[in-house]
N, C-alpha and C positions, 0 to 999 in steps of 0.2 A: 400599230403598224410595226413589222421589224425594223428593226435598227439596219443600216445599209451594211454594215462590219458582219453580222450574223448572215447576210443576205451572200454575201462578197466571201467568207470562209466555208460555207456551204458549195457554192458556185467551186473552190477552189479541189474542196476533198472530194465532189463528185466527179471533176474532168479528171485528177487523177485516178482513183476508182474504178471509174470505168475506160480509161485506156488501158489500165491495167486489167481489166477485165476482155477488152477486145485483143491482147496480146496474147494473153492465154487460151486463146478459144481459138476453134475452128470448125467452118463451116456450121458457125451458131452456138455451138457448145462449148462452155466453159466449167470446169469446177466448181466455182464459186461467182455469187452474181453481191461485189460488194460494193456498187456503185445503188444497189436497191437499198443497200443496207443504210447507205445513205442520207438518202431520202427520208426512208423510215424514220431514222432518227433524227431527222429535221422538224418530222411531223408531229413527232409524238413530245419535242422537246416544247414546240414555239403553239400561238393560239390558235384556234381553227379560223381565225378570220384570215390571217396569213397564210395558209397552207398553199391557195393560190399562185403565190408569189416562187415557192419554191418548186409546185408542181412545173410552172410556166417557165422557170429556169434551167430546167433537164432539156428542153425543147431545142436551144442551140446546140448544146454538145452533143445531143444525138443526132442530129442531124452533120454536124460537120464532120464529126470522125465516125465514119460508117465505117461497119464491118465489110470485108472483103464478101463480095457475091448479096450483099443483102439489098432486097428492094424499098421504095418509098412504104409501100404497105406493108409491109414487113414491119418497117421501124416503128409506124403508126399503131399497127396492132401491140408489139411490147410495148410501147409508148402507154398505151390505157392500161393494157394488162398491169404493167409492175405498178402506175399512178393509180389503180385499183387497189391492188395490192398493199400498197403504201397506207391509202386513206382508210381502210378497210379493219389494217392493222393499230393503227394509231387511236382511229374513234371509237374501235374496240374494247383499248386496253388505257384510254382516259378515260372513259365513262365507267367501270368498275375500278378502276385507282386511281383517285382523284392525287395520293400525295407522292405518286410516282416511286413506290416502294417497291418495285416488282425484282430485284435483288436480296431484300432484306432478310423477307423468310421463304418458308419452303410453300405455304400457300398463294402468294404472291407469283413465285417464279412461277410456279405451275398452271397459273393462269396464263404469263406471259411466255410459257413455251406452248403451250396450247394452242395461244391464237397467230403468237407469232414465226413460231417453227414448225406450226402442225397447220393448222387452219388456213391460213392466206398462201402461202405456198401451195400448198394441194389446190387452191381454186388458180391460183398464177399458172400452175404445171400445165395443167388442162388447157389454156388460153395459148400457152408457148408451143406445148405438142402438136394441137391441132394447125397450129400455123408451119409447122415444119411440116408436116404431112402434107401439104399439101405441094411442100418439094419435092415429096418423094420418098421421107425419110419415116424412119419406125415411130409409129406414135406412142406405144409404151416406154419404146428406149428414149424416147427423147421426154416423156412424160418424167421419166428414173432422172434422168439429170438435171431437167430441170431444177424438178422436184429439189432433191437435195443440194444444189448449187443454193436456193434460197435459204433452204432449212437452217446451211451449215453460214450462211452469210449472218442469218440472225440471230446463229449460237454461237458466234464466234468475235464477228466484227461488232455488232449492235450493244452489246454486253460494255463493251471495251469505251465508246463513244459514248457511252449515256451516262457511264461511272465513270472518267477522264474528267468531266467539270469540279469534281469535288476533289479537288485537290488533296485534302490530308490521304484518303485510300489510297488515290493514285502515285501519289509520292511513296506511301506505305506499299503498293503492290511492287513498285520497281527496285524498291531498297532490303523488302524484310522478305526472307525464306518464306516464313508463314504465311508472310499475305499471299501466298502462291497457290494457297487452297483455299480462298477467299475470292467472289466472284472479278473482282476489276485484276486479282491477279492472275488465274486460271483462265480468264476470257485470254487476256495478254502472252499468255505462255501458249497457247492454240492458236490465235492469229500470228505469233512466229512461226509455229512448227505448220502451220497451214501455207505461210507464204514460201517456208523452205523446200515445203514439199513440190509446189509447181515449179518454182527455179530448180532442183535437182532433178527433176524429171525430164525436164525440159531441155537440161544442160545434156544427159544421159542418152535420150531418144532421137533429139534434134525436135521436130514439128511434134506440139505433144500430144495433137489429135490427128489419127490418121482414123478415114473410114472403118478400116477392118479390126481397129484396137479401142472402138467406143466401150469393150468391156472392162479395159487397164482403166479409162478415165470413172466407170462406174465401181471400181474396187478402190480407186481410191479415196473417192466420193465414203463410200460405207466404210470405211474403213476411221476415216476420220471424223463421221458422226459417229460410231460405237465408239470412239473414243471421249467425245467429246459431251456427249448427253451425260453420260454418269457423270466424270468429272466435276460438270458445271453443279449440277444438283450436289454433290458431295461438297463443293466451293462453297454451295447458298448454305447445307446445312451445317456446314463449319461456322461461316458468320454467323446465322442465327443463334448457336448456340455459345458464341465467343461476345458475342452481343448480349445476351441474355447474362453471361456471367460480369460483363462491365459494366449493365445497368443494376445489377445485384450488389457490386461492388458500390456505385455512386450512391446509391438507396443508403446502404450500410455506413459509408461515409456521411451521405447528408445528413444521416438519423444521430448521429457520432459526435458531430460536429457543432449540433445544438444539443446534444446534453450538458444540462447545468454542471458535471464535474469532468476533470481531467480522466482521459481513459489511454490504456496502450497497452499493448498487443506484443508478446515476443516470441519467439520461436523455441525448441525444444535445443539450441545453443546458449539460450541466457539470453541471447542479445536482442533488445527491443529492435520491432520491425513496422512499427506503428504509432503513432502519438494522434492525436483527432486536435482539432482546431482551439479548446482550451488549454490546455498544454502550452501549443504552439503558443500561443498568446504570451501564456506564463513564463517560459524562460524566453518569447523574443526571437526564437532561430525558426529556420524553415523544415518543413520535414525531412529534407535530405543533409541538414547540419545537425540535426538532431540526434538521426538514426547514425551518423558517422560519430557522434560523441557521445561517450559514454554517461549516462544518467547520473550515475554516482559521483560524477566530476563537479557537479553544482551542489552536491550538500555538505553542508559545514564542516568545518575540519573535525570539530568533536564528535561528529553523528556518525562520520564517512566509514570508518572502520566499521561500527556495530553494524550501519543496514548494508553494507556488502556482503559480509557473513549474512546474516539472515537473509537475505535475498538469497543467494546461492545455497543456502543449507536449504532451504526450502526447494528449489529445484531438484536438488539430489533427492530429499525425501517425496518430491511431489506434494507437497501438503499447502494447504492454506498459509497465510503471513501477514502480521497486520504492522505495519510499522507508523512511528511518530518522530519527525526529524525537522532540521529546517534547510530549509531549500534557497537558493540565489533568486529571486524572480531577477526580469530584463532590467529595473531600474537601478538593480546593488543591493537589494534590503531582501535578507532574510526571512524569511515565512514558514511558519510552521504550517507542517504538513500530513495529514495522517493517508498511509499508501498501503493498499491492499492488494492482494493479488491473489487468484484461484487457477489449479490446472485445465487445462482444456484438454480432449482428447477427440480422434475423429472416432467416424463412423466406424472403424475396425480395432479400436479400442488403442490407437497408439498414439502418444504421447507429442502434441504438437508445442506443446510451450506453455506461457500464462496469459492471461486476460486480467486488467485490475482496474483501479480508478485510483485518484488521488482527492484529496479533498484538501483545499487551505482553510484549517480552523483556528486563525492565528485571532483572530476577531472573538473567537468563543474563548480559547485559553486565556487572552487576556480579561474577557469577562466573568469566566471562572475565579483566574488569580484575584480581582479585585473581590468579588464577594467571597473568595476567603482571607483577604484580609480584613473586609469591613466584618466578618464573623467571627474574625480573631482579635479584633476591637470590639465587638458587641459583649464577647465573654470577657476581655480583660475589663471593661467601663463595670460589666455584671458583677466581678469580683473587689473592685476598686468601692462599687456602691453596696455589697455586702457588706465590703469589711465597716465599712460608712457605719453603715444601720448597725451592724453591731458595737461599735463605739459607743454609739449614740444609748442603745439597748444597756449597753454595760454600764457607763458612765454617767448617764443621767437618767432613764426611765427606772432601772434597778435599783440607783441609788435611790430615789424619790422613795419607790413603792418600800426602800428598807427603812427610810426614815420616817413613813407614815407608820409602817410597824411598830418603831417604835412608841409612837406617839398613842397609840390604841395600847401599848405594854402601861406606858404611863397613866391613862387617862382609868385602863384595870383597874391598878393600883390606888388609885385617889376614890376611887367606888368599888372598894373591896367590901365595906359593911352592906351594899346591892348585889344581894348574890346572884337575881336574873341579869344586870345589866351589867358586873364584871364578867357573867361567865357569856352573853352575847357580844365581847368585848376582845376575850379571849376569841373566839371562835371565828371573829371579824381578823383578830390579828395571824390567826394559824392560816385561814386563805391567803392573808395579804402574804406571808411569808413563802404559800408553795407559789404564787404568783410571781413572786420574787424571783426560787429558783428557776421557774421556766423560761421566765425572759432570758436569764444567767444562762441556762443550759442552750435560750435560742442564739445569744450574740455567741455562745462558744463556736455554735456552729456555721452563725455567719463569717466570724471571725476568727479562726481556732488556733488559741492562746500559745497554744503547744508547738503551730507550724512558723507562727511565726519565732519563737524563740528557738529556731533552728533545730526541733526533736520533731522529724515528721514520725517517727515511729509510735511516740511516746501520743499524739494526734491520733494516730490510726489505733493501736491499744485502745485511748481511752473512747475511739466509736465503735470499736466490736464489744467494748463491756456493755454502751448502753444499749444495744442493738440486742444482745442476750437476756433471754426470758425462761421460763420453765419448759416452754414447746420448744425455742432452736438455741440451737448454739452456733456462738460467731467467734470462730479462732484468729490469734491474729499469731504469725510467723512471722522472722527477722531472721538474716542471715547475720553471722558472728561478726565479718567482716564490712560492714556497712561504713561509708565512708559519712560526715557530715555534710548535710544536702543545705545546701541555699532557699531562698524562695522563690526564687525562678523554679528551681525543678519541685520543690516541696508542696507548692500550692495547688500545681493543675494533678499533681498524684494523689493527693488529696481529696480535692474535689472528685476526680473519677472515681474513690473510691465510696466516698460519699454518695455520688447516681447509680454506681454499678449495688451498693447495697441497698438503696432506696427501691428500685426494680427486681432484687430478691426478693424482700421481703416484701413488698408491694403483687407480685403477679405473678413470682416461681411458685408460691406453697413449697418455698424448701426449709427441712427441718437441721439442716448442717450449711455453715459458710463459713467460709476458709480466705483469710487476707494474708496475703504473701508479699514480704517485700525482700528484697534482693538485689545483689551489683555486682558486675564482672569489671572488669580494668577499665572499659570503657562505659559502660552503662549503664543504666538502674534500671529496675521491673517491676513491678505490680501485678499482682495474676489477683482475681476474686473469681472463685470457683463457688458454686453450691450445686445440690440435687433435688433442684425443684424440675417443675416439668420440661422444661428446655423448651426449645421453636427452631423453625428453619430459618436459618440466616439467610438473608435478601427475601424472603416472603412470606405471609401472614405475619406482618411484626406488627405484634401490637401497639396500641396509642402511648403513647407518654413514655418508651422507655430510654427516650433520650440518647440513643449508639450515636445518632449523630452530631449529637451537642460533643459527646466525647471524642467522637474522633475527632471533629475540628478541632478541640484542644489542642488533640496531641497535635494535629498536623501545624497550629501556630507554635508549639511551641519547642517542632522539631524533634517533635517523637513520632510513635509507629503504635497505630490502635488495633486489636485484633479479638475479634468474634467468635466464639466455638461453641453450636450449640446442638442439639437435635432433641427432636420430642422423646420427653422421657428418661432423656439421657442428662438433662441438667445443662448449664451455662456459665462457660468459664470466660471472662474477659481478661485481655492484658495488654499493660499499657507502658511502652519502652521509653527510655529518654540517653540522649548520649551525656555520658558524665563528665566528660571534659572539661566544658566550658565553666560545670561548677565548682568542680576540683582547684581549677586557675583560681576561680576569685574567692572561692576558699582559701588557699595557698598566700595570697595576696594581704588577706584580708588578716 
């Protein structure tokens, strides 16, 4: 059942309507019939069980304000006519739009101007003509005004009444320019210029129908549908296609807004014009405190400098950028952050800005950091437990096996008149003794005698002698000025030099290698070159050659590991240390 309010506002906009439709008429003819339009849009708004209710309430106001000269049958007959019309209209255009879209697009409208500005008026015209004719009057001329008096009621008023409920348009039609070519505002701008046109007419002519000027009232009539039909359609197909680009926009946001990383958007200015809903999250602000503050305001004093430059060098060259910085998140705490960005360009190849992401891998860096500490404790516990074993090698297994020696010398000696069993005696003791030196030569190498007695040079010499055979030769170079090295820097140069010549001669086939040590004011170096087959560095690297045991050396120990190789071409590694810190406790010491 309607609501008595919906019942009682209907009742109100129809008595005005159509007094103001009996005011501008004469002798039955009016411009405009907007007291139908009315109706119509009672009809088409509320359920069909109620349609009753509102048919049956036109019933007093047509009858108590009668037109001047009109009879009982007269009003009876428009009386069905327009309530034809009305229900005709309505049940037509519910039954194919059920979600009352008939604004939105251009297939919509076109349905609803079909039935409602073309179809039910033509069947109303015919119903009103004939009943003037039968005063007297022209049945095609009265057929022509009819006609269009409803046309322009339902392209002008009905439009305006149907899109009035919805508040945000209707607000937007009366506030913004734009919405002025959009349907609730273009219905709006035509029911003004349609109502100023019967008051200035009116005000001009005096009575604005006189018998012999029904063709002033039909020019004006066409005159304001040719203006009115394109218009409206031009309105629908500005929304739909203003519509289409706000649901392109939402889409674009929704999809934005659940991406697992920060994303933002800037203009061919520099200046960010977008942030997506992660972002937002991360620093805390809204997106219009965001886009007013500059991005580079929240990263850390020591980063701030470097990624502004690179941000902006990057926009001047257009090129890709990848930066790594820390950022403020909303609670005060710093977060590393790795921030990328690429240029975008339109459809005509011009430069509209950049597009990037941000990623927080403060969680990885610090998982990074720890396993290269624990792998910088893995190799110092490794070297702590070689030097171990080779003590062990030197001082007790060497000693053993020289003291067994001798004991096999002696025991010769006492069984010299046995010539098989001193000379199996001897031969027992010449093994125990190369046994000997190999352990000897192995703790040198677990432990190397030379690095710790502060000669890493005199270290390195004596592993390019043993390292040298009849097929290659292993040189070793020393700059003149070499400072005395500690064992802080002595042992991990060492040691690299040790895996970088084990990997030569292990998997280069090279017949030349070359050890080079050297120091500038501030640093030491180590280069091991040879001209065996070389590999590409970062792939195909074969099993066991260790780069990365070496580089994490250097990187615990504050130096700089570096790879240079190509097939064919040979394999040079070098391995930098800063010399400061050993110089001091040289100096010191």
């Amino acid at each position: 059942m309607a609501s008595p309010i919906s019942v009682l506002l209907f009742e109100i906009a129809f008595l005005v309507t159509y007094r103001f439709d009996i005011a501008s008429a004469q002798n039955g003819a009016a411009p405009f019939w907007f007291a139908d339009a009315v109706l119509f849009c009672a009809l088409l708004l509320s359920r069909p069980k109620d349609w009753w209710l509102y048919i049956l309430g036109t019933i007093p106001i047509r009858f108590l304000f009668v037109p001047q000269g009109a009879s009982s049958w007269l009003l009876l007959v428009l009386f069905a006519s327009d309530s034809i019309k009305g229900l005709l209209s309505a049940w037509l255009l519910r039954r194919a739009s059920r979600d009352r879209a008939w604004f939105d697009n251009l297939h919509e409208f076109s349905r609803y101007f079909l039935v409602a500005v073309v179809l039910a008026p033509v069947l109303s015209a015919f119903t009103g003509a004939a009943s003037h004719t039968v005063l007297g009057d022209s049945f095609w001329t009265r057929w022509n005004i009819r006609f269009l008096g409803d046309a322009l009621s339902s392209l002008v008023l009905a439009p305006f009444i149907l899109l009035a409920p919805n508040c945000k348009r209707f607000v937007k039609g009366l506030r913004s320019v734009e919405a002025l070519f959009e349907p609730i505002g273009a219905s709006g701008s035509l029911l003004v210029i349609s109502v100023l046109s019967i008051v200035v007419t009116r005000l001009e002519r005096g009575p604005f129908y006189l018998q012999s000027r029904e063709d002033s009232l039909l020019s004006l009539q066409l005159s304001l549908l040719v203006a009115s039909v394109p218009f409206m359609f031009l309105s629908v197909i500005t929304y739909q296609q203003r519509r289409k680009l706000t649901e392109s926009e939402e889409r674009f946001r929704s999809l934005v807004d659940v991406a697992p990383v920060m994303l933002w958007i800037s203009g061919s200015d520099a200046r960010c014009t977008f942030f997506n809903k992660p972002w937002l999250s991360f620093t805390g602000l809204s997106l219009d405190e965001q886009t007013e503050q500059d991005w580079v305001g929240r990263v850390h004093a020591e980063d701030r400098r470097r990624c502004a430059n690179t941000y902006l060098s990057a926009f001047k060259s257009r090129e890709n950028f990848t930066l790594e910085y820390r950022l403020l998140r909303h609670d005060g705490v710093y977060r590393w952050v790795l921030h990328t960005g690429i240029p975008r360009y339109g459809t005509d190849g011009s430069f509209l800005g950049y597009i990037g992401t941000r990623v927080d891998f403060t969680d990885r860096r610090e998982a990074e950091e720890h396993l290269r500490k624990l792998s910088s404790q893995l190799l110092n516990a490794q070297d702590i437990e070689s030097c171990r074993i080779g003590h062990e090698l030197h001082d007790d297994l060497a000693q053993k096996l020289c003291a067994l020696s001798m004991d096999l010398s002696r025991y010769s000696r006492d069984y010299k008149g046995n010539g098989n069993l001193a000379a199996n005696l001897d031969q027992l003791e010449q093994k125990l003794r190369d046994v000997s030196q190999d352990v000897v030569r192995l703790s040198h190498q677990l432990r190397p005698a030379t690095v710790e007695g502060l000669a890493l040079s005199a270290a390195l010499r004596n592993l390019c002698q043993q390292a040298t055979n009849g097929n290659r030769t292993v040189l070793f170079v020393q700059s003149e000025d070499l400072p005395p090295l500690l064992e802080d820097l002595s042992l991990p140069l060492y040691r690299i030099a040790q895996e970088a010549l084990r990997n030569a001669l292990t998997h280069s086939g090279a017949t030349h290698i070359s050890v080079e040590l050297s120091a500038s004011p501030t640093t030491v170096r180590l280069s091991v070159r040879d001209n065996g087959c070389g590999f590409v560095v970062g792939s195909n690297m074969k099993p066991g050659l260790g780069l990365s045991g070496m580089s994490e050396r250097m990187k615990s120990s504050g130096g700089v590991f570096i790879t240079a190789s190509k097939p064919g071409a040979g394999t040079a590694v070098t391995a930098t240390m800063p010399l400061t810190r050993s110089m001091k406790v040289s100096s010191t010491g």
